[in-house]
Each structure stands twice: as structure tokens, then as C-alpha cells.
N, C-alpha and C positions, 0 to 999 in steps of 0.2 A: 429895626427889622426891615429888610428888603421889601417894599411895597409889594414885590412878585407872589411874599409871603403871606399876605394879608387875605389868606384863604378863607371860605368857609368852617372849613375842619383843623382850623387852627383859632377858632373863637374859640372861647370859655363861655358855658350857658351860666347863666347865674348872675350875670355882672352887668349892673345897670349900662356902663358904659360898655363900647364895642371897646373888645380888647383880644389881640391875636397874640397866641406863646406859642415858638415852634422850640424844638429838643431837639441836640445832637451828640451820640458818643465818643467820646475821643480817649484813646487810652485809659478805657473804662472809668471815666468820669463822666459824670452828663454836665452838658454848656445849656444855659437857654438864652433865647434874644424873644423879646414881644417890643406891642406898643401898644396906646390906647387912644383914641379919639378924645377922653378929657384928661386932663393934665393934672390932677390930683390920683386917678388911678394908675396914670402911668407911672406915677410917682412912687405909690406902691408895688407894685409890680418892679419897679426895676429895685427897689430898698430886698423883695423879695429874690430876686435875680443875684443880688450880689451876698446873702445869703446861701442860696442852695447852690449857682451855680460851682463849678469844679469840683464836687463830691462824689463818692461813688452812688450807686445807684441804691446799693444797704442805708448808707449813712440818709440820705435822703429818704427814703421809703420810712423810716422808724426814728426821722426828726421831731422832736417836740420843738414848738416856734414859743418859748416863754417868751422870748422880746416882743411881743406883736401886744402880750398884757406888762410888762415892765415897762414899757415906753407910754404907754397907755393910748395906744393908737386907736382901738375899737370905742374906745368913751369920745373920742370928736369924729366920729362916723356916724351917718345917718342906718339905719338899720339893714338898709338895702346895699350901701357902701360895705356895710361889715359881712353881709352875705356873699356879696362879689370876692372879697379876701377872702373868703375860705374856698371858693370855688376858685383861687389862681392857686391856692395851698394844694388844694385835692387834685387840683389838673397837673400841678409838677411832679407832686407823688406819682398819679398814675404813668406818667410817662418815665420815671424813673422804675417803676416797678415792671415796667415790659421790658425793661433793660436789666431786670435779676438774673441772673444763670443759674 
């Protein structure tokens, strides 16, 4: 993400680590780009980024994420780690759902 980007209103409340996601539309698919100040959430966030990004704004809004419990990523997450993932899940939802028509 373009450090320019590393706004206030593009943090995710919830997430131990500072972590900024910006959204943009492109022929009605939403792209995202973040980063994160620790390298194991950036980590997730970008496994998340290449997931939802290039979808439409439907298909993203009413994603179920089964791989996040198939892989079994939330059992080696501290409980606070696992709250932050949901708040990068809920923050790309919402900004795909501004983007519904």
C-alpha cells in the first residue's frame, strides 16, 4: 500500500496490530491493497486480499471464508490475533457492500 495510504480511516479497529486496507472499483469488481506494521498479520490480510480481491461486490458481501477453519488458521492465533481476522473479514465486507447497486 502507498504509505500516502496509511491513513487514519483506513485502519481496522479491532486488530492488535496497526493494519491499513484501502478498496477500489474497477469494472465492478472491488481490488484491495493494505499493510501491517507486524508481519504475521500482514501475512493474513494479504492470504485475505488474494481471496476476495477481483470479485464482485454480491459475491464478496455473502462469502462464507470455510478456508480460514479448513487450514486451521484460528487454532495457532492468540485470541486477539483471531479477533483482528474477523475485523479485516468485516472491514472488506463493508466496503464491498457500499459498492452494491
Amino acid at each position: 500500500i502507498d504509505p500516502a495510504m496509511k491513513t487514519e480511516d483506513r485502519l481496522i479497529d479491532g486488530c492488535q496490530s496497526q493494519v491499513w486496507l484501502a478498496a477500489h472499483l474497477s469494472d465492478g469488481k472491488v481490488f484491495y491493497t493494505a499493510d501491517s506494521d507486524a508481519i504475521i498479520t500482514r501475512g493474513m490480510v494479504s492470504l485475505l486480499i488474494r481471496v476476495f480481491s477481483g470479485h464482485t461486490p454480491d459475491e464478496i458481501a455473502n462469502a462464507e471464508l470455510y478456508m480460514v477453519d479448513r487450514i486451521g488458521l484460528t487454532s495457532h492465533l492468540s485470541p486477539t490475533r483471531s479477533n483482528g481476522l474477523l475485523s479485516m473479514i468485516k472491514r472488506m465486507k463493508t466496503y464491498a457492500k457500499a459498492h452494491l447497486t
